[in-house]
C-alpha positions as CSV (number, residue, x, y, z in Angstrom):
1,X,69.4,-18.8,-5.5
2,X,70.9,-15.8,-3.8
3,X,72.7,-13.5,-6.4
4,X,75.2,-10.5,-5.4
5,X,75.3,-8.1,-8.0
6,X,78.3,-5.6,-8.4
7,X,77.9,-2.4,-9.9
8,X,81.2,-0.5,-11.3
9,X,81.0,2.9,-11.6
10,X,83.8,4.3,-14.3
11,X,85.3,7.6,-12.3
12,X,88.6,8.8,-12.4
13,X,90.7,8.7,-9.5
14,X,90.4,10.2,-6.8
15,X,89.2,7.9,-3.3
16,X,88.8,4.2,-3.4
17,X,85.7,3.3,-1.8
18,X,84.0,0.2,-1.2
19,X,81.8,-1.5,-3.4
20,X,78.2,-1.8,-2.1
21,X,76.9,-5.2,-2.6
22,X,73.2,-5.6,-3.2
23,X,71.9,-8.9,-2.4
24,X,68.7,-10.4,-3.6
25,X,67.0,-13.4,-2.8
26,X,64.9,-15.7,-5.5
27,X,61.8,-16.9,-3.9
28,X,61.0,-19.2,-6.5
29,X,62.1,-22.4,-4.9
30,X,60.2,-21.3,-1.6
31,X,57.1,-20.9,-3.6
32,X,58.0,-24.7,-5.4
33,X,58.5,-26.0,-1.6
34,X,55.0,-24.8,-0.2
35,X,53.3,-26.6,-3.2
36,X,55.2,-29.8,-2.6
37,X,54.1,-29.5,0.8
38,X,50.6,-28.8,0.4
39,X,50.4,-31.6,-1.6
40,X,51.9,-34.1,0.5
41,X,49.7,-33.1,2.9
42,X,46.5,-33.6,1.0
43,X,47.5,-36.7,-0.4
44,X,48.8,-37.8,3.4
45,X,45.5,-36.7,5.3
46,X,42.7,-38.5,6.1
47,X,39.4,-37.2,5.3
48,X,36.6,-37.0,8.8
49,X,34.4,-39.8,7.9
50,X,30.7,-38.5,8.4
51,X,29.1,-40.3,11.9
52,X,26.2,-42.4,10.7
53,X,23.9,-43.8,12.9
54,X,22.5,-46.9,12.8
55,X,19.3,-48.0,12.8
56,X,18.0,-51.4,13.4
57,X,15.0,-51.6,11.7
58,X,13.1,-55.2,11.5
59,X,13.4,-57.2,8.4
60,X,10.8,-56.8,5.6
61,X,8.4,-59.7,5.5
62,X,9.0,-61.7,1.9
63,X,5.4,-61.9,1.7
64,X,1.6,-60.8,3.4
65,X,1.2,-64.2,5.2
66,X,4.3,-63.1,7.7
67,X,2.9,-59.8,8.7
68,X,2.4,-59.5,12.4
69,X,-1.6,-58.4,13.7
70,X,-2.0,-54.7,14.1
71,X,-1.1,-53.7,18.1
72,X,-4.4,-53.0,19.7
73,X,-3.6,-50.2,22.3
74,X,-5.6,-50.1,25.4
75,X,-7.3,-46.9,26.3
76,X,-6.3,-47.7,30.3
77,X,-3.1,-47.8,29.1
78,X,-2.2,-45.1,26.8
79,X,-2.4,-41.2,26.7
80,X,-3.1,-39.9,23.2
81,X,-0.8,-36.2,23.1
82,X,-1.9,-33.7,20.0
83,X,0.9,-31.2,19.4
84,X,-1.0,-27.9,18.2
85,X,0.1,-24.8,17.2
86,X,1.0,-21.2,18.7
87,X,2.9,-24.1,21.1
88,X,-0.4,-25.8,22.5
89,X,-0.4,-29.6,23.3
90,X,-3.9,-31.3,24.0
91,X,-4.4,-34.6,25.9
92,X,-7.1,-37.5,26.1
93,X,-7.5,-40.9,26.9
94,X,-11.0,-41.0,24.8
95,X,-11.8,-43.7,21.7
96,X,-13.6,-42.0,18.7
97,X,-17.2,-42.0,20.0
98,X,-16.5,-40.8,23.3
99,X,-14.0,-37.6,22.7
100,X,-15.5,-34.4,22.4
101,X,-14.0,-30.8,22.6
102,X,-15.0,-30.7,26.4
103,X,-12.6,-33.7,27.3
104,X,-9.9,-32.9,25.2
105,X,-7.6,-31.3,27.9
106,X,-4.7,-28.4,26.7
107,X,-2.0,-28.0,28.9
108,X,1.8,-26.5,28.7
109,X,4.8,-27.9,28.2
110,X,6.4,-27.2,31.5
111,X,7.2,-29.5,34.8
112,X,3.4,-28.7,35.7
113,X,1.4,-29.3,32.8
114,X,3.0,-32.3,30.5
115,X,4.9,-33.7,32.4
116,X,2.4,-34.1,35.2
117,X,-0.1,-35.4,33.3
118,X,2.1,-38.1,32.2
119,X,2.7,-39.3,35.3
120,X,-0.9,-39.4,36.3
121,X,-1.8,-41.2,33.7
122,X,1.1,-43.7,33.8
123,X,0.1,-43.8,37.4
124,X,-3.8,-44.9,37.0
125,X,-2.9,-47.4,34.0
126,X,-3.9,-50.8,34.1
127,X,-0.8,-52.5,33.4
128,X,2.0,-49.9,34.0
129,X,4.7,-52.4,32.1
130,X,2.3,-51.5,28.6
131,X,2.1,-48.2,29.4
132,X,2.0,-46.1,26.0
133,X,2.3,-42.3,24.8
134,X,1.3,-42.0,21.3
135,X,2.6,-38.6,20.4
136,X,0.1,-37.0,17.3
137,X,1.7,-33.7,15.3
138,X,-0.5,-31.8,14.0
139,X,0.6,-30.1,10.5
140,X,1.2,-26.3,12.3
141,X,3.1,-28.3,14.8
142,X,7.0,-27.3,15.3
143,X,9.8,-29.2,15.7
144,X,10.7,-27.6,19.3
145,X,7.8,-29.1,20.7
146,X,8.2,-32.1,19.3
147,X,11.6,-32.6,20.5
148,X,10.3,-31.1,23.7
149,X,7.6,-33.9,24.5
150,X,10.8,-36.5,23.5
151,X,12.4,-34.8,26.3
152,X,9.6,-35.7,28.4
153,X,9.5,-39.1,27.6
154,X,12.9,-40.0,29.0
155,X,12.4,-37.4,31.8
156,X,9.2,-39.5,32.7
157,X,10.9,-42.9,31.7
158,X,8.1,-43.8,29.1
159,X,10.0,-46.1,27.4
160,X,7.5,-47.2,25.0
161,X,5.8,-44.5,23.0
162,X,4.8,-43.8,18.8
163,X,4.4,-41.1,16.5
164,X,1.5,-41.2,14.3
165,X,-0.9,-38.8,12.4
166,X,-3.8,-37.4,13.6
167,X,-7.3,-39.7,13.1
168,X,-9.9,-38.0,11.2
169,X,-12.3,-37.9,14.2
170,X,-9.3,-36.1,16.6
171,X,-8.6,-34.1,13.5
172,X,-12.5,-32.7,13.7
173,X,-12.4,-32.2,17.7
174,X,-9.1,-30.6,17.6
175,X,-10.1,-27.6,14.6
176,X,-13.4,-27.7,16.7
177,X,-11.5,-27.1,20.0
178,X,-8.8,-24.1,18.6
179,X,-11.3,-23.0,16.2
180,X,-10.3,-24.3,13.0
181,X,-13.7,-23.6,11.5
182,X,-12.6,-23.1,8.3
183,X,-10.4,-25.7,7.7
184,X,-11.6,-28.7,5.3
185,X,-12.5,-32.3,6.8
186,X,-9.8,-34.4,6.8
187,X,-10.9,-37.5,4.7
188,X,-10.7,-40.6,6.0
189,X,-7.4,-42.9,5.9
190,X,-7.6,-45.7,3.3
191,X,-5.5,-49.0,3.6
């Protein structure tokens, strides 16, 4: 609390003069206050729960006999995209014995280049309601482009599209086509 403390001073005679009074105020029970209050508020407060987002994924099958058959892909309807890197992206609409390093197209990422080639190829497919992008990373791939070509998919409405790795024989064309020489054969994908 607030004390006043009075000092005499032991003269003889002469004028009365006032006392001065100095005051001083004890901040302890502040300081006791702020505590109480910091801790009412923690206790009080309710933590930011962390946004989750939820995935439906489709149940696991008990056993081998429920498994659906694999999804054969048309070539008429589907664009296979490679993401490269140095920021290249390759295109074809080839199967493994017709793809060479001649018809595996590069273009940009732009309005002109991905984008248009999209819609050509959505364009000339078969059945345009099956119409697939299966987007292929390489590993010197970055994550820009990736999220780039996602971009493109909902700017093109291609509503149904995958990610997968690269097969071994697109694997060979694509060190073939940016000169990859050096690099090891990828060996082929076992079940």
């Amino acid at each position: 609390m607030a004390e006043v403390q009075v000092q005499e001073k032991g003269g003889k005679g002469g004028k009365v003069r006032s006392k001065k009074q100095n005051t001083r105020v004890d901040m302890t029970p502040m300081v006791d206050l702020g505590f109480l209050l910091i801790t009412f508020f923690m206790f009080t407060t309710t933590f930011s729960k962390p946004n989750v987002m939820d995935l439906g994924l489709p149940a696991k099958p008990k056993d081998d006999t429920q498994k659906p058959p694999p999804t054969e892909i048309k070539l008429s309807n589907s664009i296979s995209l490679l993401l490269g890197k140095d920021n290249k992206i390759f295109w074809h609409q080839q199967d493994n014995t017709s793809l060479t390093d001649q018809n595996l197209n590069e273009t940009t990422y732009d309005r002109e280049g991905i984008r248009k080639v999209i819609e050509q190829a959505k364009a000339g497919a078969a059945d345009k309601t099956k119409f697939t992008v299966i987007i292929k990373p390489t590993d010197d791939a970055v994550y820009k482009n990736f999220v780039d070509i996602l971009d493109e998919m909902a700017i093109t409405k291609s509503e149904q599209y995958g990610v997968t790795d690269l097969k071994p024989w697109e694997k060979a064309i694509y060190d073939k086509k940016v000169g990859n020489s050096g690099a090891a054969p990828a060996a082929p994908a076992t079940k």
